[in-house]
C-alpha positions, 0 to 999 in steps of 0.5 A: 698941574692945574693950579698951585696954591696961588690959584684962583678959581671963580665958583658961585659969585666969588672968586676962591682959591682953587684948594678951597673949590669944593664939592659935596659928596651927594652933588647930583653932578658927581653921581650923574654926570649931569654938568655941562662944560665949555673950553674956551682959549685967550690968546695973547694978541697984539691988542692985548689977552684976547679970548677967542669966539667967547660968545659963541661958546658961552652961547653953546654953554646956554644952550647945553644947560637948556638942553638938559634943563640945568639953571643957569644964571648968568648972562653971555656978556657976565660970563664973559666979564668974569672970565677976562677978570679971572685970566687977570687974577691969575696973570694969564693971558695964554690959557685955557678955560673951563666954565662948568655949569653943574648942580651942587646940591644933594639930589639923587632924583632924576629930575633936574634940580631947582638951582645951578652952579657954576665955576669957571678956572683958567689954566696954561695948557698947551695942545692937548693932542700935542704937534705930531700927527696922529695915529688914529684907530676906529674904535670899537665904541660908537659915538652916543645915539643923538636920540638918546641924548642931545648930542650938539650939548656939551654935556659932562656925562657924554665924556665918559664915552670920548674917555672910554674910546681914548683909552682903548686905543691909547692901551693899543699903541694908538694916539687917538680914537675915530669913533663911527656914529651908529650907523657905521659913518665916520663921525669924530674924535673922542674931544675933536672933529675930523677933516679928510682931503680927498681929491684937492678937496675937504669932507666932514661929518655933517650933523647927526652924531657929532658936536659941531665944533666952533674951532670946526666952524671956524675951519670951514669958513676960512677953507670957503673964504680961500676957495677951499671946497668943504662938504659936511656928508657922511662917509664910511671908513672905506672912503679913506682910501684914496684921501691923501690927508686928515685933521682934526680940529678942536679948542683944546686941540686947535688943529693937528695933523692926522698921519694915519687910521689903523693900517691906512697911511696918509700919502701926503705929509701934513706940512703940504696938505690942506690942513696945514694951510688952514692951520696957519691960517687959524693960528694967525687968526686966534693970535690976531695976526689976520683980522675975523672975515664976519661979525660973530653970530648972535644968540639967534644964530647959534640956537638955528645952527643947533636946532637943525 
C-alpha cells in the first residue's frame, strides 16, 4: 500500500492528503504519457534521514523536462527541501520517492504545454526485485531507439516498454527481462542496469540504448576506487558465456544478484562474486556506515555526462 488515509503527498505548492491528489480526465500526461519521473532513496543514517545523490537526481529530473520541453518550476536545492519536509510529515526516514513532473491541463495537441506540475509522494517500500537472484530471460522487445526518443530522459511514456517486457517474462516463469538495444547488444533491465563479471572482471552496456543509472554510476566508482576493472562495451548475448556472475543495479532495486539468463546458469554463487562485494560496499555507503569518496558532481557535470 502506497498511502492510507493519514498520507500526505506534495502536489503544486502545497501539501495534500494523498486521497485528494488528482488529476483531470483530459491531462495530456494521462493520454500521452508525456511526465518525467525520478526514484530517489532516504535512508536512516547515523546523522539522521539521509536522502542519497539528491542533486543528482533532481538534476536528471531537470534535464528530462528539458529534454522533452515540460516546465519545471522549482529548483535543485527547492526539490530537495520539499522532499525532506515531506519524509518528515509522514514520519519516514527509510523510504522511497517518487517526484513526477507532468501537465495537468487539458491538452490533446501534440505540442508541449505552457505550464508543468509537479507532485512528489514518499512511501516505504523495500527492494523492488526483491533479495533472491534472478532468473532473467532475453525478451522479445527491444529497448526504445535513442533516435527516436531521448532515452538518457526519464520519461513516463518509455515505461510502458520496461512494463511490456517484464510482464512477458514474468507470464513465462521468469523474474525479469534483459532487453537487447536494436542492434542485438545486451542493454539493460526493464527498470535497472546489468553488470556481467567475466574473467575477474565487470562489463556494462555503455551509453547508447540505456539510462545511465546513478545507483550504476555509483557502482563503478566504488568497483575502480577498490581496483575493480569496470569496461562500459557493447556485448552480445553470446558474451555470457564463460561470465561466472551478473547484477543488476537500480534505486528502486539497490543491487541484486543475477543467477541466470534463460538456460545459462551463472557458475558462481552471487554471495562470492564481485557483485556482492560491492553490494555491501553500496549498502554501507547509502546507510552512511562509509563516507562518499567525492564531492557530488554539480549541474555542469551531470548535462556533460548526458550529452555524451
Amino acid at each position: 500500500m502506497y498511502f492510507d488515509n493519514n498520507t500526505l503527498v506534495y502536489l503544486d505548492g502545497e501539501f495534500v492528503p494523498a486521497e485528494q491528489a488528482t488529476c483531470g480526465a483530459y491531462a495530456q500526461s494521462l493520454h500521452y504519457g508525456y511526465a518525467v519521473f525520478e526514484g530517489l532513496r532516504a535512508y536512516n543514517t547515523p546523522a539522521g534521514t539521509r536522502i542519497f545523490k539528491a542533486r543528482e537526481h533532481f538534476e536528471r529530473l531537470h534535464y528530462s523536462c528539458q529534454a522533452i520541453g515540460l516546465p519545471l518550476n522549482y529548483s535543485v536545492e527547492e526539490l530537495t527541501a520539499i522532499s525532506y519536509e515531506l519524509l518528515a510529515k509522514n514520519n519516514l526516514s527509510d523510504a522511497y520517492i517518487r517526484p513526477l513532473a507532468f501537465a495537468a491541463a487539458p491538452h490533446m495537441m501534440l505540442t508541449t504545454p505552457a505550464a508543468g506540475n509537479l507532485l512528489l509522494a514518499v512511501w516505504h517500500w523495500g527492494k523492488y526485485l526483491g533479495s533472491q537472484s534472478l532468473r532473467l530471460t532475453i525478451s522479445p522487445y527491444e529497448r526504445p531507439n535513442p533516435r527516436a526518443v531521448p532515452i538518457e530522459a526519464k520519461v513516463s511514456g518509455h515505461y510502458a516498454n520496461s512494463i511490456i517486457a517484464s510482464s512477458e517474462a514474468k507470464s513465462r516463469g521468469f523474474d525479469e527481462a534483459l532487453l537487447l538495444d536494436m542492434n542485438g547488444f545486451v542493454a539493460e533491465g526493464p527498470g535497472a542496469n546489468f553488470f556481467m563479471e567475466k574473467h575477474g572482471e565487470l562489463f556494462t552496456a555503455p551509453a547508447g540504448s540505456i539510462l545511465r543509472g546513478i545507483t550504476r554510476n555509483t557502482i563503478i566508482d566504488l568497483a575502480r576506487e577498490a581496483g575493480i576493472t569496470v569496461t562500459e562495451m557493447f556485448f552480445t548475448p553470446s558474451a555470457l558465456q564463460g561470465a561466472t556472475g551478473a547484477f543488476m543495479t537500480g534505486t528502486a532495486a539497490e543491487v541484486i544478484g543475477v543467477a541466470s539468463v534463460d538456460d545459462l546458469v551463472f557458475s558462481t554463487p552471487f554471495e562470492q562474486t564481485l557483485g556482492a562485494q560491492l553490494a555491501a560496499r553500496y549498502s554501507a555507503l547509502v546507510s552512511g556506515r562509509e563516507p562518499e569518496a567525492a564531492p557530488q558532481p554539480g549541474t555542469e557535470a551531470v548535462e556533460a555526462l548526458v550529452s555524451q
